[in-house]
N, C-alpha and C positions, 0 to 999 in steps of 0.2 A: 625524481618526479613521481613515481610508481608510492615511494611511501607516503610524498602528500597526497598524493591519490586517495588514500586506503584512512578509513575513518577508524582509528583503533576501539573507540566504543561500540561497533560493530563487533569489530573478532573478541571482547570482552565479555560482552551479553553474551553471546555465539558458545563462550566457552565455558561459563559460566555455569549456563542452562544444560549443558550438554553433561556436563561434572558433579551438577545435582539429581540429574537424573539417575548416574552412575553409582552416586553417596546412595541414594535413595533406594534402588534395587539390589546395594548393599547390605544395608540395614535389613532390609525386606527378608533379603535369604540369612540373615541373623537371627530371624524373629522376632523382628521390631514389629512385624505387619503383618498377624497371616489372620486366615481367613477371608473374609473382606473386610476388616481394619484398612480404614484409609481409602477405600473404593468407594465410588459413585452407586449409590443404592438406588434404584429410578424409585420418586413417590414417598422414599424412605426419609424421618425426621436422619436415622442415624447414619444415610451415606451423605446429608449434606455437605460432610467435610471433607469427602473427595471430590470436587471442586476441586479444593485447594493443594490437596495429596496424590491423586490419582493419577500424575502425567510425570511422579517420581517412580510407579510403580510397575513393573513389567511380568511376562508372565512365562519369560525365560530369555537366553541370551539373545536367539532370535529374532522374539519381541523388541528388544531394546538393541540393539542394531538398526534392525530395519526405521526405528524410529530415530536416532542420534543422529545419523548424519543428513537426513532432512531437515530435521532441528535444527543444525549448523547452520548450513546454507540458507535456509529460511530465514535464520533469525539476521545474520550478515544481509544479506539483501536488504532487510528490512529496516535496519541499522544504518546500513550504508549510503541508503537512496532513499530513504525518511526518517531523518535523522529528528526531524519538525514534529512529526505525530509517532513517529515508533515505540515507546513505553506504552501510550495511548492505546495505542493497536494490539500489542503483545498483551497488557495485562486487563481491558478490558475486553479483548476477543479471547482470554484462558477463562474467565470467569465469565461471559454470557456465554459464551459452550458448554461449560461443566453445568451450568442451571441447565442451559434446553435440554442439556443430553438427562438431568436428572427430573423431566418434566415428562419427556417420554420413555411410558413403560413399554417392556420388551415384551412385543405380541409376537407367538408363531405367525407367518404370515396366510398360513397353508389352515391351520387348525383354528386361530383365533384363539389360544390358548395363552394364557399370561405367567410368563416364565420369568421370578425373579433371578436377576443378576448381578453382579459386582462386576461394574465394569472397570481396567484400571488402563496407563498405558496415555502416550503423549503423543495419539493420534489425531485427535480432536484438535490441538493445537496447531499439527503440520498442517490441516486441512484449512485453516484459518489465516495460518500466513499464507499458504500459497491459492489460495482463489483470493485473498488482499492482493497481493501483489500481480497478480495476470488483472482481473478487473479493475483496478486501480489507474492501470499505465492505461485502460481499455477508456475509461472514462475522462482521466483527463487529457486523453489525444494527444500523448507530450514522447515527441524520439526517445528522451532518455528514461523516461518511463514503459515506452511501451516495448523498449531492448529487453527490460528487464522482464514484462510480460511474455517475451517471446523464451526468454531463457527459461521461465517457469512451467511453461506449456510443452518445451521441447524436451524436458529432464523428467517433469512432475505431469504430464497431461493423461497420464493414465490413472492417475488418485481421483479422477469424475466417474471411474465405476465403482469405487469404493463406497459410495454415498448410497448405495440399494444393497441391498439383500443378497450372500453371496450364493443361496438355497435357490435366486432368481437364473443363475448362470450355470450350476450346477448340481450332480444329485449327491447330497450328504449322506453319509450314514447316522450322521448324528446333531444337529443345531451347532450351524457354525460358532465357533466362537472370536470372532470377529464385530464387533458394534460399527455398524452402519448407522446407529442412532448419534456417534459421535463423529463421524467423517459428516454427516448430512450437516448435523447442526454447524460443526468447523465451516464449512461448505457455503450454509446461507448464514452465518454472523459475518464470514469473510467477504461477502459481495455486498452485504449489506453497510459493513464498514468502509466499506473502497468507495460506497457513495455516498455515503455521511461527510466522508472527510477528502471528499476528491476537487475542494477547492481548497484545502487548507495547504500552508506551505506554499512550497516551491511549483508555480507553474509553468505555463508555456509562454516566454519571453516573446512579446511583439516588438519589432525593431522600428523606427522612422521611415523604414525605405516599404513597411509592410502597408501605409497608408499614404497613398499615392497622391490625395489631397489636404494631405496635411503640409502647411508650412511653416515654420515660423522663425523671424531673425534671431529671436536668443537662442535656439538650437543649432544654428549657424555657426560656430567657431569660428570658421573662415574668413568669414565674413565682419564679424564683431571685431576680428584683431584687425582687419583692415581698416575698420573706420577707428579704431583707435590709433595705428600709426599714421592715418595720411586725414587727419582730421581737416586740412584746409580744403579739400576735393568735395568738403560736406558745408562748405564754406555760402552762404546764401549770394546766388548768380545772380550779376548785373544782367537788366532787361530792357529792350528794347521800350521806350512812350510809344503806344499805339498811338496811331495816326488820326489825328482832326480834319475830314476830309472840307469840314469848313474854311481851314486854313490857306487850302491849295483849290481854291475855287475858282482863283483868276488865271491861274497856269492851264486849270482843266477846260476853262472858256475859250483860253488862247488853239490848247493843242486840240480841241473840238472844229 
């Protein structure tokens, strides 16, 4: 029961993504990628194509830890329980995050000073599956939906201070290096796709008993096989001639 439970194109994607990441920050320490080859340049024609590279690329083991088994989970939920819109969600919420994030430039928040960056790392995307998946179950008001937003809040609900500034909570000695410009934008493409697509798919099932005046005999079963077996009982009833009080005029004279 538990395997047909389990959607394998979920743990597929799940494994997949998680293993290119791995290829990716392989390469990376090869010297496939250095510098910022392959990062998100914010403004820059030449980081456009991390976009597309930047969430293979990490900025040590730590890095790509802390991000892999988010990834996982994330993308399995995602898979598992929108099976209808999940490529939809995954590769249009990796690609309008890597644009915003490459939209806004990295200002000190303190100085107003414009610090360019390379930004790399497959944060942006955790931050997209999971405010999808908590807003999502939030919007369309559905039990098996909103299980799942609670699993995400209870695991993941602390990735909501990642979206600011970490120089706002603490004192650096040096410009974090951390991109709040890509947890934010993960952050609002993720709420913003949970209500784009929060009628699509699978919704919240209304039953017959949920409309109290609703009726009707072809929804009846019951009912339909009975007058299909005892069709005579449907049979049109002999009736009574109403009475012609004309008729009984001399009886009514009499008993007057």
């Amino acid at each position: 029961m538990f395997k047909n439970a389990i959607n394998y194109n979920a743990v597929l994607y799940a494994v997949l993504m998680v293993a290119a990441m791995w290829l990716g920050f392989l390469l990376q320490n090869l010297g496939w990628f250095s510098g910022c080859s392959g990062a998100i340049i914010p403004l820059s024609p030449y980081g456009l194509k991390g976009i597309f590279l930047s969430p293979f690329l990490h900025g040590g083991l730590e890095h790509i830890f802390g991000n892999s088994v988010p990834i996982f989970v994330l993308i399995f939920l995602l898979f598992q329980f929108y099976p209808f819109i999940a490529k939809k969600v995954f590769f249009l919420g990796w690609i309008l995050t890597g644009f915003l994030v490459w939209l806004l430039p990295s200002i000190d928040i303190y100085t107003g000073d414009y610090n360019q960056v390379c930004i790399i790392g497959a944060s942006g995307i955790v931050y997209v599956l999971a405010f999808f998946l908590f807003f999502s179950g939030v919007f369309r008001w559905n039990t098996k939906f909103l299980t799942v937003s609670m699993v995400v809040a209870l695991y993941y609900g602390g990735l909501v201070w990642g979206v600011l500034p970490e120089e706002l909570f603490s004192h650096l000695a040096e410009p974090s290096r951390i991109s709040w410009q890509s947890h934010l934008s993960g952050a609002v493409i993720g709420v913003i796709m949970a209500f784009m697509f929060r009628k699509a798919g699978e919704r919240k099932k209304k039953y017959i008993w949920e409309f109290p005046n609703y009726y009707s005999e072809k929804d009846d079963k019951l009912w339909q096989e009975y007058k299909e077996n005892h069709p005579e009982d449907f049979l049109e009833l002999p009736y009574k001639k109403k009475d012609n009080v004309w008729e009984h005029l001399d009886e009514i004279r009499k008993n007057g």
